[in-house]
mmCIF file of the N, C-alpha and C atoms, coordinates in Angstrom:
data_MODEL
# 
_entry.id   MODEL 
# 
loop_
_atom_site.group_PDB 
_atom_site.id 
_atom_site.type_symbol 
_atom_site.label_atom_id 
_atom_site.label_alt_id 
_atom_site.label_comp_id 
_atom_site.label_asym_id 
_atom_site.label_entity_id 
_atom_site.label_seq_id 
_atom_site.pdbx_PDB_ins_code 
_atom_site.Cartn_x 
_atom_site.Cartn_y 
_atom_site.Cartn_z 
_atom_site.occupancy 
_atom_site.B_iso_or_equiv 
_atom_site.pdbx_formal_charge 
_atom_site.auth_seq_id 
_atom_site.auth_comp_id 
_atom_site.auth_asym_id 
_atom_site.auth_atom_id 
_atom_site.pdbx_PDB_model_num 
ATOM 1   N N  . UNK A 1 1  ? 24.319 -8.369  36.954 1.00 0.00 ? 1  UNK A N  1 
ATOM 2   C CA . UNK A 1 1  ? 25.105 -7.166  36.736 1.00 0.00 ? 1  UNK A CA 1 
ATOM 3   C C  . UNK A 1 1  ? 25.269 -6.862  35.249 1.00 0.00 ? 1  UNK A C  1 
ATOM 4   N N  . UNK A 1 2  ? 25.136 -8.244  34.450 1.00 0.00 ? 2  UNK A N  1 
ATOM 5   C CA . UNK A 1 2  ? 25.394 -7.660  32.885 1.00 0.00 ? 2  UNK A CA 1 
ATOM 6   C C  . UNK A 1 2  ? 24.293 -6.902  32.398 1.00 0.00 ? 2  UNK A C  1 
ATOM 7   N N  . UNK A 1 3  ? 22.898 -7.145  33.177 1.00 0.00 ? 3  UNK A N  1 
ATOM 8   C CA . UNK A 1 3  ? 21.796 -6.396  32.299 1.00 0.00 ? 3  UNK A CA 1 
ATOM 9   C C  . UNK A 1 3  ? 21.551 -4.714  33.230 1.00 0.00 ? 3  UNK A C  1 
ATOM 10  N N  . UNK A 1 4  ? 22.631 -4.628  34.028 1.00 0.00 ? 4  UNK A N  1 
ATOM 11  C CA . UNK A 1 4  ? 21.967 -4.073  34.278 1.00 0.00 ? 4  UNK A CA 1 
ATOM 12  C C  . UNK A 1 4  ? 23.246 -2.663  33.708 1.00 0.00 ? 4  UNK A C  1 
ATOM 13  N N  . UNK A 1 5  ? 24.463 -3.205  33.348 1.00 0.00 ? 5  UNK A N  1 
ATOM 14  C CA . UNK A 1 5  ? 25.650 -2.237  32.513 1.00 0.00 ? 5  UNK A CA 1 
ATOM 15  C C  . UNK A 1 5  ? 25.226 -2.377  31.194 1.00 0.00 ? 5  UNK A C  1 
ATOM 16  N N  . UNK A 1 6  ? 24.683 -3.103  30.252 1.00 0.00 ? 6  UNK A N  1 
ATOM 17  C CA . UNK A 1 6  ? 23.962 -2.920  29.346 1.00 0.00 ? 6  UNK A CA 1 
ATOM 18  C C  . UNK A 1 6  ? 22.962 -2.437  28.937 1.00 0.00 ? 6  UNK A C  1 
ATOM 19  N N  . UNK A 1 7  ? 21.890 -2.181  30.138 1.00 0.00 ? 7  UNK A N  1 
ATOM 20  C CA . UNK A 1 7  ? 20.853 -1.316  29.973 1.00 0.00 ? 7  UNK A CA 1 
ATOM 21  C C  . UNK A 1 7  ? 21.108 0.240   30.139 1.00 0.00 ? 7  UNK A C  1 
ATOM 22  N N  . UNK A 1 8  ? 22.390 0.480   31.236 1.00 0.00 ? 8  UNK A N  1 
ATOM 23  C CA . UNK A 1 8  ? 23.335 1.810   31.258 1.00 0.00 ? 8  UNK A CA 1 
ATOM 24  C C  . UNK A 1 8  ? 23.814 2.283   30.360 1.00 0.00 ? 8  UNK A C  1 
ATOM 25  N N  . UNK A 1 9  ? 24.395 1.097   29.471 1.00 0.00 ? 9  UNK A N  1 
ATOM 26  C CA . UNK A 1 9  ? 24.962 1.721   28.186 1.00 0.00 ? 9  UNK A CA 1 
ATOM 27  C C  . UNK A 1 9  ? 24.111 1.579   27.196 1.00 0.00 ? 9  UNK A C  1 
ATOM 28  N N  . UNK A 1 10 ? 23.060 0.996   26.805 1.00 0.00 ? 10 UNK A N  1 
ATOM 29  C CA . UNK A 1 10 ? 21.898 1.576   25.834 1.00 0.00 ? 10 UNK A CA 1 
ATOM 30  C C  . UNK A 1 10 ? 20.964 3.183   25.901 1.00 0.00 ? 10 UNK A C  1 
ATOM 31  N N  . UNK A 1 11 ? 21.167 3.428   26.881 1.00 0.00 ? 11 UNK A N  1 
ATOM 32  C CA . UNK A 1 11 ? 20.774 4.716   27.498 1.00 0.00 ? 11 UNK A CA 1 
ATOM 33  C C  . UNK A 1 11 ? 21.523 5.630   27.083 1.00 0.00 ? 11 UNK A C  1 
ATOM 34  N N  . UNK A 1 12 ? 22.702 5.586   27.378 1.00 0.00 ? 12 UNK A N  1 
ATOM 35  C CA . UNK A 1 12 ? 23.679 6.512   27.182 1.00 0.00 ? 12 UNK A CA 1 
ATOM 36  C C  . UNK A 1 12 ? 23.870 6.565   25.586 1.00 0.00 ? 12 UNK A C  1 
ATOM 37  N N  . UNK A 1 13 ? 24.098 5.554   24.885 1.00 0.00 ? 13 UNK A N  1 
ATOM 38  C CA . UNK A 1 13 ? 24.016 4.999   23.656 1.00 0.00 ? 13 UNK A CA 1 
ATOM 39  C C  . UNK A 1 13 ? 23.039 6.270   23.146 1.00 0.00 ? 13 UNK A C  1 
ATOM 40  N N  . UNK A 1 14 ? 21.498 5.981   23.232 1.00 0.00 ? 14 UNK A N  1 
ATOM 41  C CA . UNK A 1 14 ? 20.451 6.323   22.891 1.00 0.00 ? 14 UNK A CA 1 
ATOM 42  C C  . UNK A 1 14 ? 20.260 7.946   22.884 1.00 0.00 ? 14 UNK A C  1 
ATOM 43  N N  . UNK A 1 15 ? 20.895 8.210   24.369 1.00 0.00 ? 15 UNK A N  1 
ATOM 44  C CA . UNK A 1 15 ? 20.800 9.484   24.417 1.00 0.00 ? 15 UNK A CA 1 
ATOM 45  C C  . UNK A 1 15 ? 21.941 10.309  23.397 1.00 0.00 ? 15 UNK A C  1 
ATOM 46  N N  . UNK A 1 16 ? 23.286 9.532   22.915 1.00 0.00 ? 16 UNK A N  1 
ATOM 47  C CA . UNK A 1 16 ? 23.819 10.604  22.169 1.00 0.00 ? 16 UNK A CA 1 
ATOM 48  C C  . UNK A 1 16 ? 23.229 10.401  20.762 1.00 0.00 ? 16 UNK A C  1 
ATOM 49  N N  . UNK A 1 17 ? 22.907 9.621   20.233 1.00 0.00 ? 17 UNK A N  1 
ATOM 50  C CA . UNK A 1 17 ? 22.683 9.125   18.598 1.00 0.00 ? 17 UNK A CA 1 
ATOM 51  C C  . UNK A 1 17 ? 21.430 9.937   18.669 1.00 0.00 ? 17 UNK A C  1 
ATOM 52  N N  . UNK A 1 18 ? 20.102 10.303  19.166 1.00 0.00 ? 18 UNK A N  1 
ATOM 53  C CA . UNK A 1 18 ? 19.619 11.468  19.128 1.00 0.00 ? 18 UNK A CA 1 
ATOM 54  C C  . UNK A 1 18 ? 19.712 13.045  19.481 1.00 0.00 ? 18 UNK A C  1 
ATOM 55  N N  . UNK A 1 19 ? 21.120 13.187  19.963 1.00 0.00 ? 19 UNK A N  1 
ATOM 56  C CA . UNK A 1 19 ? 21.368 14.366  20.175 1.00 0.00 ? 19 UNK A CA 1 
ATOM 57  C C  . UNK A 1 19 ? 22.446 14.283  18.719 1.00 0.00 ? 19 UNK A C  1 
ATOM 58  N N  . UNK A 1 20 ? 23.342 13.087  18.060 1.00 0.00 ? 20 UNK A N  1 
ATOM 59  C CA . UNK A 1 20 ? 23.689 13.389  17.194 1.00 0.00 ? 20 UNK A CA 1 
ATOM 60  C C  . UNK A 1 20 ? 23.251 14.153  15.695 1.00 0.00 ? 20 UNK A C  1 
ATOM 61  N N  . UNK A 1 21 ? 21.579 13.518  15.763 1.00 0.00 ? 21 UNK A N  1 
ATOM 62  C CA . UNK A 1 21 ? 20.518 13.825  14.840 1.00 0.00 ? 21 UNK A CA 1 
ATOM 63  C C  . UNK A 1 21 ? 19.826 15.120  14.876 1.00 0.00 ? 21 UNK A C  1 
ATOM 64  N N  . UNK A 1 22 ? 20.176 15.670  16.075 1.00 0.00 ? 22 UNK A N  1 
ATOM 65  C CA . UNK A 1 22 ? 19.553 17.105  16.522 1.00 0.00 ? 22 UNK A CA 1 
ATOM 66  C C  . UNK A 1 22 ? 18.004 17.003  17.354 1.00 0.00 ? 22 UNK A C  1 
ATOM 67  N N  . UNK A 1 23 ? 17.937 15.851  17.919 1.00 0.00 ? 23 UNK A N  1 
ATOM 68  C CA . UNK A 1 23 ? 16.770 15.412  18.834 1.00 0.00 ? 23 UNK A CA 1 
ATOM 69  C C  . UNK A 1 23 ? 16.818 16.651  19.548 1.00 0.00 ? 23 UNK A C  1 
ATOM 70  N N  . UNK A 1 24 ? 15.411 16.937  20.030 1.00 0.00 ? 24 UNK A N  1 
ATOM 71  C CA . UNK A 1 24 ? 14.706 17.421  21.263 1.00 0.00 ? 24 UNK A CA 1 
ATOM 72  C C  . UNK A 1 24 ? 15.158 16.629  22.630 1.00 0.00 ? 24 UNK A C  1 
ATOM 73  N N  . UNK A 1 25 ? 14.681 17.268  23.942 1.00 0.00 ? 25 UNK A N  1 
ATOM 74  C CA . UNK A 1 25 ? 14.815 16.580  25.147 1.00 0.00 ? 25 UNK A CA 1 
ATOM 75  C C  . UNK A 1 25 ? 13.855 15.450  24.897 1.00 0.00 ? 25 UNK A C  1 
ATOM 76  N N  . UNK A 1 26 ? 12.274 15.298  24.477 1.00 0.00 ? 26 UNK A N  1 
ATOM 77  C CA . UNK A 1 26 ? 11.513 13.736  24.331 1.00 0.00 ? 26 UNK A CA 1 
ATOM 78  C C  . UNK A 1 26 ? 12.200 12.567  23.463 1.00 0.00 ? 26 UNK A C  1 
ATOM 79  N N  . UNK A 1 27 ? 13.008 13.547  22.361 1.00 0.00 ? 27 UNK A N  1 
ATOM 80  C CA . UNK A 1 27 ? 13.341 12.576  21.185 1.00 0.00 ? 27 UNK A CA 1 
ATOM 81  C C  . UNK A 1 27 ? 14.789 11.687  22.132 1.00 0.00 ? 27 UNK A C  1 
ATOM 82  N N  . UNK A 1 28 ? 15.284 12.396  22.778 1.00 0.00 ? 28 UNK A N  1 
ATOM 83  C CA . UNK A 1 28 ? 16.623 11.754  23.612 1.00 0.00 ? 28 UNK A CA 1 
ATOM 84  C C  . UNK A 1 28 ? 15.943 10.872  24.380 1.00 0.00 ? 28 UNK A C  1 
ATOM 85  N N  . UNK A 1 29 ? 14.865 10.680  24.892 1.00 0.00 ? 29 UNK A N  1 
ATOM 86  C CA . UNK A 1 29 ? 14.674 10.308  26.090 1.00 0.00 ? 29 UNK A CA 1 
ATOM 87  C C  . UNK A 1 29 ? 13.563 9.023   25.273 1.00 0.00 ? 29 UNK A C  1 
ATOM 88  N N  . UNK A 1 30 ? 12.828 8.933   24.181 1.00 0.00 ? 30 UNK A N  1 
ATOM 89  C CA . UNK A 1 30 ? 12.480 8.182   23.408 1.00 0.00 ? 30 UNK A CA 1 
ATOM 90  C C  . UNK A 1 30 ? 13.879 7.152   22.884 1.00 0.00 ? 30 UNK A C  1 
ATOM 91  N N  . UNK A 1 31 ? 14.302 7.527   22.374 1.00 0.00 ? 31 UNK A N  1 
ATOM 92  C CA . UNK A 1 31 ? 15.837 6.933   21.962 1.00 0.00 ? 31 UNK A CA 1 
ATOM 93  C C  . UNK A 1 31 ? 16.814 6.199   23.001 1.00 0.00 ? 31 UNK A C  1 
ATOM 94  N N  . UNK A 1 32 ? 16.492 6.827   23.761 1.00 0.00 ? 32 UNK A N  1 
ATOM 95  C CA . UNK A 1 32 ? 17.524 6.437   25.152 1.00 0.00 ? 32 UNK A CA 1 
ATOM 96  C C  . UNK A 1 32 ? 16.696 4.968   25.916 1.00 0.00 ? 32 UNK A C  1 
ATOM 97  N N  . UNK A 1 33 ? 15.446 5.116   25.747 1.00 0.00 ? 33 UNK A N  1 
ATOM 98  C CA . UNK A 1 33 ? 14.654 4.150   26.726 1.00 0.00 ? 33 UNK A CA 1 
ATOM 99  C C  . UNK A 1 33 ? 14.566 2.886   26.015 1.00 0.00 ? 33 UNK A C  1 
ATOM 100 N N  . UNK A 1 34 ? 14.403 3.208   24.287 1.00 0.00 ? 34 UNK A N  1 
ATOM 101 C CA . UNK A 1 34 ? 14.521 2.121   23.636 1.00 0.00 ? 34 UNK A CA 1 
ATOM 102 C C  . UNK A 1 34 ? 15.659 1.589   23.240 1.00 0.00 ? 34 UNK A C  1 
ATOM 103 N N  . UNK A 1 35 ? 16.727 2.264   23.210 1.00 0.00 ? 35 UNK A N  1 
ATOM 104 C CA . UNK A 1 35 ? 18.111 1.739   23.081 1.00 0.00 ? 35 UNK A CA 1 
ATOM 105 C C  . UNK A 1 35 ? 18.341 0.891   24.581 1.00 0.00 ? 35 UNK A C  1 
ATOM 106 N N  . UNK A 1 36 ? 17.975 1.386   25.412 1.00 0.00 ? 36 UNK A N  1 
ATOM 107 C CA . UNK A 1 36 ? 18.134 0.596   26.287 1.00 0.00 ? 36 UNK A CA 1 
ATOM 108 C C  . UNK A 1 36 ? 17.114 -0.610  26.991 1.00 0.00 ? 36 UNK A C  1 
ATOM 109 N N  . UNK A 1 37 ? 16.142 -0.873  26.639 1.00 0.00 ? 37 UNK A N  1 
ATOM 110 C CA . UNK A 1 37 ? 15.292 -1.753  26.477 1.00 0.00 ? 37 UNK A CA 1 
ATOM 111 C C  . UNK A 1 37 ? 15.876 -3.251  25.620 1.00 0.00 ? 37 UNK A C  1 
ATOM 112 N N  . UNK A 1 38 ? 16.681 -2.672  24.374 1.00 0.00 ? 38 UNK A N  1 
ATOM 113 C CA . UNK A 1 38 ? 16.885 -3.408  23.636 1.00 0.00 ? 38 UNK A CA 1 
ATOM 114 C C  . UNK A 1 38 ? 18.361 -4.484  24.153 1.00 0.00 ? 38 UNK A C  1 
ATOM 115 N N  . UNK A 1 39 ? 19.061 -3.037  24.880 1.00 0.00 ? 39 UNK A N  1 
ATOM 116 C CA . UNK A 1 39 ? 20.604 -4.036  25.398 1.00 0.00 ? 39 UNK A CA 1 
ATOM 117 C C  . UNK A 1 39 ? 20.208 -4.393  26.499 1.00 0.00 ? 39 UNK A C  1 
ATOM 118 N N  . UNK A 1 40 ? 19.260 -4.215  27.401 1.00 0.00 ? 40 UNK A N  1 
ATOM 119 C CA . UNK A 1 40 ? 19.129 -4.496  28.429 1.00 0.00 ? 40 UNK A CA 1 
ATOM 120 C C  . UNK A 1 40 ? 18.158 -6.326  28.485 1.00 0.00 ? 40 UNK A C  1 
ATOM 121 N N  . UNK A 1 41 ? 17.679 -6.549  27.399 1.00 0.00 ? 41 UNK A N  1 
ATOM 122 C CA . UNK A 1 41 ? 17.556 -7.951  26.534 1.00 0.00 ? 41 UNK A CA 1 
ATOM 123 C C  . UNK A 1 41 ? 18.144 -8.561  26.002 1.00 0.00 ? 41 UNK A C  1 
ATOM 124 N N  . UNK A 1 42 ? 19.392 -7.734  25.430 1.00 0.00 ? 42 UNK A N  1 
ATOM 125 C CA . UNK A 1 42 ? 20.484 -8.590  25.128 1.00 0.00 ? 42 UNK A CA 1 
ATOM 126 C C  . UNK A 1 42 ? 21.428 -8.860  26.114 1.00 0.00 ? 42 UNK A C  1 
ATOM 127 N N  . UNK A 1 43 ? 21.401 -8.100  27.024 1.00 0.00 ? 43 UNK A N  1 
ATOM 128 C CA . UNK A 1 43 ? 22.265 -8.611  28.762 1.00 0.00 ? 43 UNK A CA 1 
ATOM 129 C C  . UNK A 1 43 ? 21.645 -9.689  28.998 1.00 0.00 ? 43 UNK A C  1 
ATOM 130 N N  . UNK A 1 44 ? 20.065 -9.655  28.887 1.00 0.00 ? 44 UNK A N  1 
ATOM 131 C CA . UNK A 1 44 ? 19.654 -10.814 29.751 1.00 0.00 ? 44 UNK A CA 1 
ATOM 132 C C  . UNK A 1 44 ? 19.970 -11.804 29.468 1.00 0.00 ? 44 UNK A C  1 
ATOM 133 N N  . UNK A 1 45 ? 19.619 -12.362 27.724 1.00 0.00 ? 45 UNK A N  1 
ATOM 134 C CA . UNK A 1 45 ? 20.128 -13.184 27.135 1.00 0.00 ? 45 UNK A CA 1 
ATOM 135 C C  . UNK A 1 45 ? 21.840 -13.750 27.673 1.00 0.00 ? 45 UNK A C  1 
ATOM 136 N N  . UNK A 1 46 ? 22.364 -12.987 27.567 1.00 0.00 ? 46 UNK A N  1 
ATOM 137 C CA . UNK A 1 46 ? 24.109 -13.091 27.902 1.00 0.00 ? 46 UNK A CA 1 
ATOM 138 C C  . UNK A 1 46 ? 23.948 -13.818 29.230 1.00 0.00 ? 46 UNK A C  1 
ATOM 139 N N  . UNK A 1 47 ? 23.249 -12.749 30.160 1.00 0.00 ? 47 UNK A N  1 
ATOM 140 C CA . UNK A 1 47 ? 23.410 -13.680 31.719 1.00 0.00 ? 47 UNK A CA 1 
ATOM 141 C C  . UNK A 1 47 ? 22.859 -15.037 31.562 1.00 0.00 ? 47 UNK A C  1 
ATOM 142 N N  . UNK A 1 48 ? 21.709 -15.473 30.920 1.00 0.00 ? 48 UNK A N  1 
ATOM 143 C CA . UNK A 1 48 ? 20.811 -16.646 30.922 1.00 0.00 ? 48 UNK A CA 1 
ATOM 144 C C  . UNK A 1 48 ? 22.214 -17.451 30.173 1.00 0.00 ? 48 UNK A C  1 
ATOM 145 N N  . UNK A 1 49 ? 22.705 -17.579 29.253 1.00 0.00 ? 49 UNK A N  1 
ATOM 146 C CA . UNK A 1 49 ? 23.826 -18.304 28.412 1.00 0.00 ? 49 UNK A CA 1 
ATOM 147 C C  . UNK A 1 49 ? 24.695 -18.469 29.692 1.00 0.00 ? 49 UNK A C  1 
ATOM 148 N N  . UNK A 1 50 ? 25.392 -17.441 30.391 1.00 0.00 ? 50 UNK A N  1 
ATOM 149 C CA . UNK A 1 50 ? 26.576 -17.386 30.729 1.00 0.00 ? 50 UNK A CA 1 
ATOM 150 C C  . UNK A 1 50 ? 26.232 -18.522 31.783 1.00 0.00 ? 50 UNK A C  1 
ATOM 151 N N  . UNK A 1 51 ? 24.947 -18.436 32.723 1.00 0.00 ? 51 UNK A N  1 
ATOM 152 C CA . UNK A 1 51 ? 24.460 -19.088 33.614 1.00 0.00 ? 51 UNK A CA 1 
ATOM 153 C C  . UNK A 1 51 ? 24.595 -20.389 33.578 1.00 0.00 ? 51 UNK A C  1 
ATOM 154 N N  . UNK A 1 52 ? 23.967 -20.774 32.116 1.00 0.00 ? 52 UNK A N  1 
ATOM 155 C CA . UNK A 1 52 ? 23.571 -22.537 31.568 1.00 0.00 ? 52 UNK A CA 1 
ATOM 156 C C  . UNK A 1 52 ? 24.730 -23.268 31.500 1.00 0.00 ? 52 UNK A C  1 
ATOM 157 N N  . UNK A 1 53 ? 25.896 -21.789 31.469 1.00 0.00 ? 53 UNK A N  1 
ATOM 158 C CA . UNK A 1 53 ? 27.157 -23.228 30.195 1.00 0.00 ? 53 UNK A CA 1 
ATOM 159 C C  . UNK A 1 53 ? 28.224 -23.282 31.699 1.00 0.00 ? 53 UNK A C  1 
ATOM 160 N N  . UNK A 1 54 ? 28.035 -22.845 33.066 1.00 0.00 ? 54 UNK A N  1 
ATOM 161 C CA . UNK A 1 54 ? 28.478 -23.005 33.959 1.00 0.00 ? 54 UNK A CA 1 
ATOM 162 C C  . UNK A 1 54 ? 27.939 -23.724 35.320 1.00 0.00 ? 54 UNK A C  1 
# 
């Protein structure tokens, strides 16, 4: 469940910080996929930790 509210909120993330910049609909959707690519690896990480130390 953590990667998968972290990959929700890299998206969302992604999508405003290129609409903050004055992005296009590709540039949001470029921004959005990689913002969320990126937390959605750092969820995983989190779940894999949270997993080991329990």
């Amino acid at each position: 469940m953590i990667v998968i509210a972290c990959a929700v909120i890299g998206f969302a993330l992604g999508w405003v910080r290129a609409g903050r910049i004055g992005g296009d609909q590709k540039d949001r959707v470029q921004w959005a996929l990689a913002h969320m690519l990126a937390l959605g690896l750092l969820g995983l990480f989190a779940t894999l930790i949270i997993a080991r130390m329990a």
